[in-house]
FIGUBA-682908 format. One record per atom (N, C-alpha, C): residue in three letters; x, y, z. Coordinates in nm, 2 decimals. Layout:
<sites>
+-----+--------+--------+--------+
!  aa !      X !      Y !      Z !
+-----+--------+--------+--------+
! ALA !      X !      Y !      Z !
...
+-----+--------+--------+--------+
</sites>
This chain:
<sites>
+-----+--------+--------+--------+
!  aa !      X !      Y !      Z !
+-----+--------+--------+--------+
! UNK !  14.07 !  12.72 !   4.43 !
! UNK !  13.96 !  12.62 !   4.41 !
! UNK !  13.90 !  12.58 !   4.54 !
! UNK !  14.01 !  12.56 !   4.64 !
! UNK !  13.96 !  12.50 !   4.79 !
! UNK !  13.80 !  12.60 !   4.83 !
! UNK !  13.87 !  12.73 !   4.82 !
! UNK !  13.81 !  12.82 !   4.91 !
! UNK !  13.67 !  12.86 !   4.81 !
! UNK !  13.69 !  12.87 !   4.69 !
! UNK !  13.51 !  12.88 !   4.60 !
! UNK !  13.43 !  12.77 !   4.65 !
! UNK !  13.48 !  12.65 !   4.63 !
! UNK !  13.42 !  12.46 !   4.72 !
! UNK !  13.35 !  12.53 !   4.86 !
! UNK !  13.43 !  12.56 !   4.92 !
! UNK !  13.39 !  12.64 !   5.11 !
! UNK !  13.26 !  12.74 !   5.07 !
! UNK !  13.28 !  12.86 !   5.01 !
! UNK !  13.21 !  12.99 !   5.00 !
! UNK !  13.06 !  12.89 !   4.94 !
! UNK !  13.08 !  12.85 !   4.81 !
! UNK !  13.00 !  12.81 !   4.79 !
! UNK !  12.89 !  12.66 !   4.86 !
! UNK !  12.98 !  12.61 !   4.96 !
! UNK !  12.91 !  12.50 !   5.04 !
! UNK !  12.85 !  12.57 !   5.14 !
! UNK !  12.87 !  12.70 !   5.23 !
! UNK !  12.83 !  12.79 !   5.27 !
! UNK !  12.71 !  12.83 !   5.20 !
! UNK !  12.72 !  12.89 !   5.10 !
! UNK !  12.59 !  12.94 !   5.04 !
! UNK !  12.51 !  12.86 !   5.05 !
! UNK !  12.52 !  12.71 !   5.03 !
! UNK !  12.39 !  12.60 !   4.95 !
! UNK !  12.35 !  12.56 !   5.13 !
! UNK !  12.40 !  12.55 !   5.25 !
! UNK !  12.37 !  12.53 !   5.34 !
! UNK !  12.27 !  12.67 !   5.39 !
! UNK !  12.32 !  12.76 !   5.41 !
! UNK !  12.23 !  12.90 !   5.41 !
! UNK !  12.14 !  12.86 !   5.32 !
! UNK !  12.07 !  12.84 !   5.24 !
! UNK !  12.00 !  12.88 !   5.17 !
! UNK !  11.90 !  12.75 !   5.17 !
! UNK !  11.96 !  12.65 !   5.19 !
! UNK !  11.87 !  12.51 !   5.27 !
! UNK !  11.80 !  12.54 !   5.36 !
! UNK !  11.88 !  12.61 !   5.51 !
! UNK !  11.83 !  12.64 !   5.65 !
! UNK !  11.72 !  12.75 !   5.63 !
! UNK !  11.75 !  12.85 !   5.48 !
! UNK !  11.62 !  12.96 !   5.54 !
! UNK !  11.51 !  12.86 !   5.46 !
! UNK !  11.50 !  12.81 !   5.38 !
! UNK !  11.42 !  12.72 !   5.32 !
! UNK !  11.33 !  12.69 !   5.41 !
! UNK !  11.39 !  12.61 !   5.50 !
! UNK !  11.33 !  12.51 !   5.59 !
! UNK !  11.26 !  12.59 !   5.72 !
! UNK !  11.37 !  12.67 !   5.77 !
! UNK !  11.27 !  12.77 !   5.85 !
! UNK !  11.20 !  12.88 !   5.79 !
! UNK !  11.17 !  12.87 !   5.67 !
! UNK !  11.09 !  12.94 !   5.61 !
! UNK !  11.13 !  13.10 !   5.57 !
! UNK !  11.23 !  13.12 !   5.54 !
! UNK !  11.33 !  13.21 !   5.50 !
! UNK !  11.27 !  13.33 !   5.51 !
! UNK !  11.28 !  13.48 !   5.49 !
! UNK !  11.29 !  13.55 !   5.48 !
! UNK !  11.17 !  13.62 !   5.56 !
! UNK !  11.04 !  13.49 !   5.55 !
! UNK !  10.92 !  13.55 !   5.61 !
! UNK !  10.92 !  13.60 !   5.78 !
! UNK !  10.82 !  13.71 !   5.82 !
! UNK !  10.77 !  13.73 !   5.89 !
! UNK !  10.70 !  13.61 !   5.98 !
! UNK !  10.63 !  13.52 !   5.90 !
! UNK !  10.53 !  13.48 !   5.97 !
! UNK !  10.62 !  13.31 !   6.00 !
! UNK !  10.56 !  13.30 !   6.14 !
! UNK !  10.62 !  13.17 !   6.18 !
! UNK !  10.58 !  13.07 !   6.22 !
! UNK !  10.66 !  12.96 !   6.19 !
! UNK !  10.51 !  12.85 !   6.11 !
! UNK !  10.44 !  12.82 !   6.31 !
! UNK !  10.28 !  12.77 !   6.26 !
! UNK !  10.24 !  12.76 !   6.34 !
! UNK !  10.29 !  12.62 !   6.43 !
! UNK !  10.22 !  12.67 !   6.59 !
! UNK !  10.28 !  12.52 !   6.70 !
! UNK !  10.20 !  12.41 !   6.65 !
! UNK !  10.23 !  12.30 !   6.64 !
! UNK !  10.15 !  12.15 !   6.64 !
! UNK !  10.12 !  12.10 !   6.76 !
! UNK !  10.02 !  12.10 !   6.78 !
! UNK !   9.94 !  12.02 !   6.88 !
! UNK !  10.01 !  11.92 !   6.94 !
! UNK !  10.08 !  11.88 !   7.04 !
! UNK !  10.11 !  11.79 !   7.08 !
! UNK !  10.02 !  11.66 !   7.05 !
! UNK !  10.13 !  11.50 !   7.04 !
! UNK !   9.99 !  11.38 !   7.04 !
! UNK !   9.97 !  11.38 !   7.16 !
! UNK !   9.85 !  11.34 !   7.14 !
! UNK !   9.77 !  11.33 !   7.30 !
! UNK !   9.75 !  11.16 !   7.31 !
! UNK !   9.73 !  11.07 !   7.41 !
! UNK !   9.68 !  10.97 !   7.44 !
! UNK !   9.57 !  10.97 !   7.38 !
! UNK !   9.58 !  10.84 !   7.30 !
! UNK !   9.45 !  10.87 !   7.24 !
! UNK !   9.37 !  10.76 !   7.31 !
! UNK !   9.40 !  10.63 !   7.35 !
! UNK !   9.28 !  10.50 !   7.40 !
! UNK !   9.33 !  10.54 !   7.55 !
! UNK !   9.28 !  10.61 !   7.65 !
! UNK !   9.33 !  10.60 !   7.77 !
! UNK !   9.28 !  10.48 !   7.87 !
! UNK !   9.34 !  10.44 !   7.96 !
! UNK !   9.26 !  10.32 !   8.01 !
! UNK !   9.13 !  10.36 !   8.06 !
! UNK !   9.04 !  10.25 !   8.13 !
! UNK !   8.89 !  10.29 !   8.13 !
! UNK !   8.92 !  10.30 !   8.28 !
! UNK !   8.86 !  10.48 !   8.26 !
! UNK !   8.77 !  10.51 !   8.42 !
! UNK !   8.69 !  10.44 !   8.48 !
! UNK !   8.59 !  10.41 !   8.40 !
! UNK !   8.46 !  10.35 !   8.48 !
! UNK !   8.47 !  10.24 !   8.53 !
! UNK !   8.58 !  10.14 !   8.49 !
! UNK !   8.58 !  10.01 !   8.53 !
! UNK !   8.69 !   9.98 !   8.59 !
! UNK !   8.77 !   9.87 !   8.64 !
! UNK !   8.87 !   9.82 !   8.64 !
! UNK !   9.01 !   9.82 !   8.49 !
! UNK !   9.13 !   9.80 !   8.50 !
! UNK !   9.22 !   9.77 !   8.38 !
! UNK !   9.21 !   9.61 !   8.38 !
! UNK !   9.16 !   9.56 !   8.27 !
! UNK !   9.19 !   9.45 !   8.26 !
! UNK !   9.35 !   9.43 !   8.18 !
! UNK !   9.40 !   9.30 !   8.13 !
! UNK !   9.49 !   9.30 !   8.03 !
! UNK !   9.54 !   9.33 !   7.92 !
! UNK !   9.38 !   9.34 !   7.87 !
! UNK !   9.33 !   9.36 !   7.71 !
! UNK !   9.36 !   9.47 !   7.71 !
! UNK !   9.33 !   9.61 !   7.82 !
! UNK !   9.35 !   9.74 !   7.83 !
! UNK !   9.50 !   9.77 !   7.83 !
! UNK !   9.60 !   9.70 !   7.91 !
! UNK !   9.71 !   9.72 !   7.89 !
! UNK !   9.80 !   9.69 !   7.76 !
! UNK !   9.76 !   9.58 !   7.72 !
! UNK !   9.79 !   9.52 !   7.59 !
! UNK !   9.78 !   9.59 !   7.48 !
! UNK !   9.62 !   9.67 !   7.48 !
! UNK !   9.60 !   9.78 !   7.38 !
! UNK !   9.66 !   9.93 !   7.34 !
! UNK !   9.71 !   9.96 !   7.46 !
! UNK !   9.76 !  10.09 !   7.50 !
! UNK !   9.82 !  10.09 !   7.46 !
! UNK !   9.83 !  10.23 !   7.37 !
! UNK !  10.01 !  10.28 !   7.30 !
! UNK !  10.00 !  10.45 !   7.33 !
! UNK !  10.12 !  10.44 !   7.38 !
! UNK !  10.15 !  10.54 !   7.44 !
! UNK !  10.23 !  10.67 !   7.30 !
! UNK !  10.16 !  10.81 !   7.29 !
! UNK !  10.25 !  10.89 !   7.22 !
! UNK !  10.37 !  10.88 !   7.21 !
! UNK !  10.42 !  10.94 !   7.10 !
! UNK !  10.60 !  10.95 !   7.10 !
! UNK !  10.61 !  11.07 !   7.09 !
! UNK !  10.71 !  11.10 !   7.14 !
! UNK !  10.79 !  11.21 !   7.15 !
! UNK !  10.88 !  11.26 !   7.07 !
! UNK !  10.94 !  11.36 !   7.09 !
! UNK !  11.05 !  11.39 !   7.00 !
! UNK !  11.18 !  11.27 !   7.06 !
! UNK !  11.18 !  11.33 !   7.22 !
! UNK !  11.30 !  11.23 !   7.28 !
! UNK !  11.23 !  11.10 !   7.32 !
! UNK !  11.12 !  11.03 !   7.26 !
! UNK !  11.07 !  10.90 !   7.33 !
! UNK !  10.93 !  10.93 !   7.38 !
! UNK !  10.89 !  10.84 !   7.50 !
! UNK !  10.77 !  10.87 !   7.56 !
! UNK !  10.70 !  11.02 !   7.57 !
! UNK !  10.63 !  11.06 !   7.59 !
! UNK !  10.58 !  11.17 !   7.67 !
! UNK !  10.56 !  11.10 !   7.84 !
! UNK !  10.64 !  11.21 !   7.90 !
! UNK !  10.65 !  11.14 !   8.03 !
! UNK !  10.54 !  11.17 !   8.09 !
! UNK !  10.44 !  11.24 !   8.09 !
! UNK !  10.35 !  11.29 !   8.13 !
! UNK !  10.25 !  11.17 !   8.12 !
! UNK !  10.23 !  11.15 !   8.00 !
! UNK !  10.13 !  11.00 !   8.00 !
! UNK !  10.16 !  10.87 !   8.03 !
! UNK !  10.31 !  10.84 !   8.03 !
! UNK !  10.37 !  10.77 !   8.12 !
! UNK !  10.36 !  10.74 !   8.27 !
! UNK !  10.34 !  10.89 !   8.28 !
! UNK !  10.36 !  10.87 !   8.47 !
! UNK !  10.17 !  10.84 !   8.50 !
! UNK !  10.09 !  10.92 !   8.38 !
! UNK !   9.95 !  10.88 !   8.49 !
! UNK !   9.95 !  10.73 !   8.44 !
! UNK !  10.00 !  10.69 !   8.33 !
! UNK !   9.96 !  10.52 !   8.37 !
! UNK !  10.00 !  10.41 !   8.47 !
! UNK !  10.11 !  10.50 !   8.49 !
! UNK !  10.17 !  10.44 !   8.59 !
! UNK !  10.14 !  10.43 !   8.71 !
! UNK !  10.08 !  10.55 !   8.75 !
! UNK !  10.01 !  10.60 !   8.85 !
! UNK !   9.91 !  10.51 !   8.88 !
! UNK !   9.80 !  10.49 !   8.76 !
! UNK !   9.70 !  10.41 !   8.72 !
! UNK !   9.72 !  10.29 !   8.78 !
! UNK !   9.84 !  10.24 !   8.74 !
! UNK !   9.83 !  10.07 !   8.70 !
! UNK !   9.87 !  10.06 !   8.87 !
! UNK !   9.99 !  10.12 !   8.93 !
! UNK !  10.02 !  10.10 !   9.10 !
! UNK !   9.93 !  10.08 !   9.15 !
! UNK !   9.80 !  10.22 !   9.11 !
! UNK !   9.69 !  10.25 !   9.21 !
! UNK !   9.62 !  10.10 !   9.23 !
! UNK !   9.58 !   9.99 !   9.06 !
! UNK !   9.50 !   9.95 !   9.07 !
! UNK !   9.56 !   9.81 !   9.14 !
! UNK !   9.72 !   9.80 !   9.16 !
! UNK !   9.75 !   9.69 !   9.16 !
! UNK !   9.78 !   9.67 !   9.32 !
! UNK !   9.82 !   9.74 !   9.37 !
! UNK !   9.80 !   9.81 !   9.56 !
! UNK !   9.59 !   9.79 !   9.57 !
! UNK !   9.51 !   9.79 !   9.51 !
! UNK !   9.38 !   9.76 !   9.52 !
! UNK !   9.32 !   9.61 !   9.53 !
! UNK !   9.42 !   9.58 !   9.44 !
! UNK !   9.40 !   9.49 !   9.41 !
! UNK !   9.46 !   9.34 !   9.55 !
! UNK !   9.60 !   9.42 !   9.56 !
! UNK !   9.69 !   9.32 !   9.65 !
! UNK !   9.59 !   9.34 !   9.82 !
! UNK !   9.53 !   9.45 !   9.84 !
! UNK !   9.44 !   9.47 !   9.95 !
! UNK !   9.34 !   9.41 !   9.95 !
! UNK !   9.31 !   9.36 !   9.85 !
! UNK !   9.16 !   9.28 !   9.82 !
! UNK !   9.21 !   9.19 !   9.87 !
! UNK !   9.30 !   9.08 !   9.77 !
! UNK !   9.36 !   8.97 !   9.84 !
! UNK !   9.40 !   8.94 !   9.95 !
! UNK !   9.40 !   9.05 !  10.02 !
! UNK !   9.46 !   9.00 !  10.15 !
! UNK !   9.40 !   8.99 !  10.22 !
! UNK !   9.29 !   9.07 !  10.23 !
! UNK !   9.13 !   9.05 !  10.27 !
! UNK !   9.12 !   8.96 !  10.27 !
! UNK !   9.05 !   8.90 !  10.14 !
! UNK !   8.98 !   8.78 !  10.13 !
! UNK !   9.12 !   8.68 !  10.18 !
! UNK !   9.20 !   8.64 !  10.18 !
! UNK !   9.26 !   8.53 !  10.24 !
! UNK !   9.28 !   8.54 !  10.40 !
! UNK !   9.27 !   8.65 !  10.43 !
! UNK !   9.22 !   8.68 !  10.61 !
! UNK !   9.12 !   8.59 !  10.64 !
! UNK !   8.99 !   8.62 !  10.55 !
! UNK !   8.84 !   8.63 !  10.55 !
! UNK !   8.87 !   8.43 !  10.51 !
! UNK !   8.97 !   8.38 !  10.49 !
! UNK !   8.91 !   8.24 !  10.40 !
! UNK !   9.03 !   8.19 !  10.55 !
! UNK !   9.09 !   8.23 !  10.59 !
! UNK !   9.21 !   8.18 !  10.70 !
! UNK !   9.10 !   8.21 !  10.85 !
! UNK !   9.04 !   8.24 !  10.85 !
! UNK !   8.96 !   8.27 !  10.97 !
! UNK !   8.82 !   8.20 !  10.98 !
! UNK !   8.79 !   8.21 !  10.88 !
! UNK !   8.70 !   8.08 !  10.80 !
! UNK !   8.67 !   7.92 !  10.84 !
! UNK !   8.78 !   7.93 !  10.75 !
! UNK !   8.87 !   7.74 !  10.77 !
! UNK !   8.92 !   7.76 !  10.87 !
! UNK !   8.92 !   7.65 !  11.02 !
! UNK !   8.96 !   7.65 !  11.11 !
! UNK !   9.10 !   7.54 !  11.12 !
! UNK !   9.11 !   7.49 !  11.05 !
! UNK !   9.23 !   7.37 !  11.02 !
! UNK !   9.31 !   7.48 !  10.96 !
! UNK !   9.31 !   7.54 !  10.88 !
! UNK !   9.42 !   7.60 !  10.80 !
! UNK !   9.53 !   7.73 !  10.82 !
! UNK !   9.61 !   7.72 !  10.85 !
! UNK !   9.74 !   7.82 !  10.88 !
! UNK !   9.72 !   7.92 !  10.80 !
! UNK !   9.80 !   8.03 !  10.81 !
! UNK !   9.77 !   8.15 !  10.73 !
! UNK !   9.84 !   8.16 !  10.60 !
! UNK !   9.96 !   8.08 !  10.62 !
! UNK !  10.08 !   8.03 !  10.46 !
! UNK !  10.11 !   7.91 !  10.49 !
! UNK !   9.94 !   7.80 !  10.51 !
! UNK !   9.99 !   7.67 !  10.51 !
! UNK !   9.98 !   7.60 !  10.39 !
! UNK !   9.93 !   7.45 !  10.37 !
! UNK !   9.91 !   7.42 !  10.30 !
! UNK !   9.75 !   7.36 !  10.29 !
! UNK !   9.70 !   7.34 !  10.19 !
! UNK !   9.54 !   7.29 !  10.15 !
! UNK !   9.50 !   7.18 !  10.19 !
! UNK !   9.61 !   7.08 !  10.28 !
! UNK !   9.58 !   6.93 !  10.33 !
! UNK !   9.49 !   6.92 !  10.39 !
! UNK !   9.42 !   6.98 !  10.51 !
! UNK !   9.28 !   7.01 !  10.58 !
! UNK !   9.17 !   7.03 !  10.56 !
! UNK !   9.18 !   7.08 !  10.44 !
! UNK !   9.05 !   7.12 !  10.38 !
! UNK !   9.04 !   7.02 !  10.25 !
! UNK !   8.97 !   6.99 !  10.27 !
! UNK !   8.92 !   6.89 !  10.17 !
! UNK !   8.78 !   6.91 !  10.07 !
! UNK !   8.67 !   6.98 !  10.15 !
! UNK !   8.55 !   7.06 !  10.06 !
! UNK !   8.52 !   7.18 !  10.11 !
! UNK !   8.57 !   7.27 !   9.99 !
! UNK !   8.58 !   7.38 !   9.99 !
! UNK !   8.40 !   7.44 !  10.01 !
! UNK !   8.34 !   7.37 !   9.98 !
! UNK !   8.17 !   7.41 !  10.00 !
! UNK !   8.14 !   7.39 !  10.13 !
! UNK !   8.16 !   7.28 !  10.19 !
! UNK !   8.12 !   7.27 !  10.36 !
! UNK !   8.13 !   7.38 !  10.46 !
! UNK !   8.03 !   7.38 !  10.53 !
! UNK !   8.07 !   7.51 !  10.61 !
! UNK !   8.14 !   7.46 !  10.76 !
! UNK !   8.23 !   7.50 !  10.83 !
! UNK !   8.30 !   7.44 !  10.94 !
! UNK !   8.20 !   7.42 !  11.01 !
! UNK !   8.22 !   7.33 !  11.12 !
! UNK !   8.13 !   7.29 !  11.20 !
! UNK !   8.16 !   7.19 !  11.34 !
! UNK !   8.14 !   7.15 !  11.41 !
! UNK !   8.17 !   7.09 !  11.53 !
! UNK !   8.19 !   6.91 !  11.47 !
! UNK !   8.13 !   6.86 !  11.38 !
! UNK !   8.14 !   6.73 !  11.32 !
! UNK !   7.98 !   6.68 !  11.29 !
! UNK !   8.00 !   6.55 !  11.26 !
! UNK !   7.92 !   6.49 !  11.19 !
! UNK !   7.78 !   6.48 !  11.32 !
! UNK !   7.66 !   6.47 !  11.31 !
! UNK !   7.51 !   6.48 !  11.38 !
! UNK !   7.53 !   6.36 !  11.44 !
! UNK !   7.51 !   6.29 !  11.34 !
! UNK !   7.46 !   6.12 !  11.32 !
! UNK !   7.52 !   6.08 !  11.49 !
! UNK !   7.49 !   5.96 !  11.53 !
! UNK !   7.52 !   5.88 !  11.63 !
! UNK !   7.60 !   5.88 !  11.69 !
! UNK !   7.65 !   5.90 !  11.85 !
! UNK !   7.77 !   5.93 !  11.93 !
! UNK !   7.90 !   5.86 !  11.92 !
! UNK !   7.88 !   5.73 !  11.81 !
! UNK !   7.98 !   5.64 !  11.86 !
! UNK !   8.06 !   5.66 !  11.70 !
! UNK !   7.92 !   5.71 !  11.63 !
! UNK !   8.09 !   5.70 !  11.46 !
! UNK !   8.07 !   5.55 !  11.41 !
! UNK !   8.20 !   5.52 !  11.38 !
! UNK !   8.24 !   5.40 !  11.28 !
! UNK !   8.23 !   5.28 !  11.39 !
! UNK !   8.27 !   5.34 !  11.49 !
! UNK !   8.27 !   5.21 !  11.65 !
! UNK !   8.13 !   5.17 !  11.61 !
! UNK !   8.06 !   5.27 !  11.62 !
! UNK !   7.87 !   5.25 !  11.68 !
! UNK !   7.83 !   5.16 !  11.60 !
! UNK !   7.87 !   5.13 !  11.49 !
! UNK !   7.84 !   5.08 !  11.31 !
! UNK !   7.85 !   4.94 !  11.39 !
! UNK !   7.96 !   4.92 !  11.40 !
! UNK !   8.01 !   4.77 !  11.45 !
! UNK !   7.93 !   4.73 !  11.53 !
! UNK !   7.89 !   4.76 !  11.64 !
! UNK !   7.83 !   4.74 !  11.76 !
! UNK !   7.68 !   4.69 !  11.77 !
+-----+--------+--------+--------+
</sites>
C-alpha cells in the first residue's frame, strides 16, 4: 500500500510539472518583458519631494530591480551634493557679505537682514551726544 501512495504521488507531481511547463510541447512559453520604471523622476527640473514621495520602484522576483535602484540613487546623491554646494556658496556669499557675522556664528549682529553694510549712520558727527548738545 506504502509503495502504490509513492508511485502514485510521483505520477500526480510529474504530471503537475509538465502541466505547468507546458508538457510535452515544443514551443516555449514566451519571455515577459521585464517592469520597467514607469514615473521616473523629472529630467528637466529639479526632484522635489512630491517626486520622491510618488516613486515606486518595480519588483522583482528577489525584491527591487537593482538597476533602477541604483540610477535613483545615483539621481538623488547627484542632486543632493548640488544642492549642499549651492549652500555653501550662498552662506560664503552671505558670511562675506555681513561683516559682524562669523562663518558658524550666531545671528546677534545682524539685526536687518535688508540693509546693506555700510561704514554707519550719514546724519551728524556727534550721534545721540550731538542731540543733547
Amino acid at each position: 500500500m506504502f509503495w502504490f501512495l509513492l508511485i502514485t504521488m510521483v505520477v500526480v507531481v510529474a504530471a503537475v510539472t509538465l502541466a505547468v511547463v507546458g508538457g510535452g510541447d515544443s514551443e516555449v512559453l514566451p519571455e515577459v518583458a521585464p517592469e520597467q520604471l514607469v514615473d521616473p523622476l523629472p529630467v528637466t527640473r529639479p526632484v522635489d519631494r512630491a517626486d520622491v514621495e510618488a516613486l515606486r520602484l518595480p519588483v522583482a522576483v528577489r525584491g527591487y530591480r537593482m538597476e533602477d535602484v541604483d540610477d535613483v540613487l545615483v539621481r538623488l546623491g547627484a542632486e543632493l551634493a548640488e544642492r549642499d554646494a549651492r549652500i555653501a556658496e550662498l552662506e560664503e556669499a552671505l558670511a562675506g557679505a555681513v561683516p559682524g557675522r562669523a562663518a558658524g556664528g550666531d545671528d546677534a549682529g545682524v539685526q536687518d537682514s535688508g540693509a546693506a553694510p555700510g561704514p554707519g549712520p550719514v546724519s551728524g558727527s556727534g550721534g545721540a551726544e550731538g542731540e543733547r548738545a
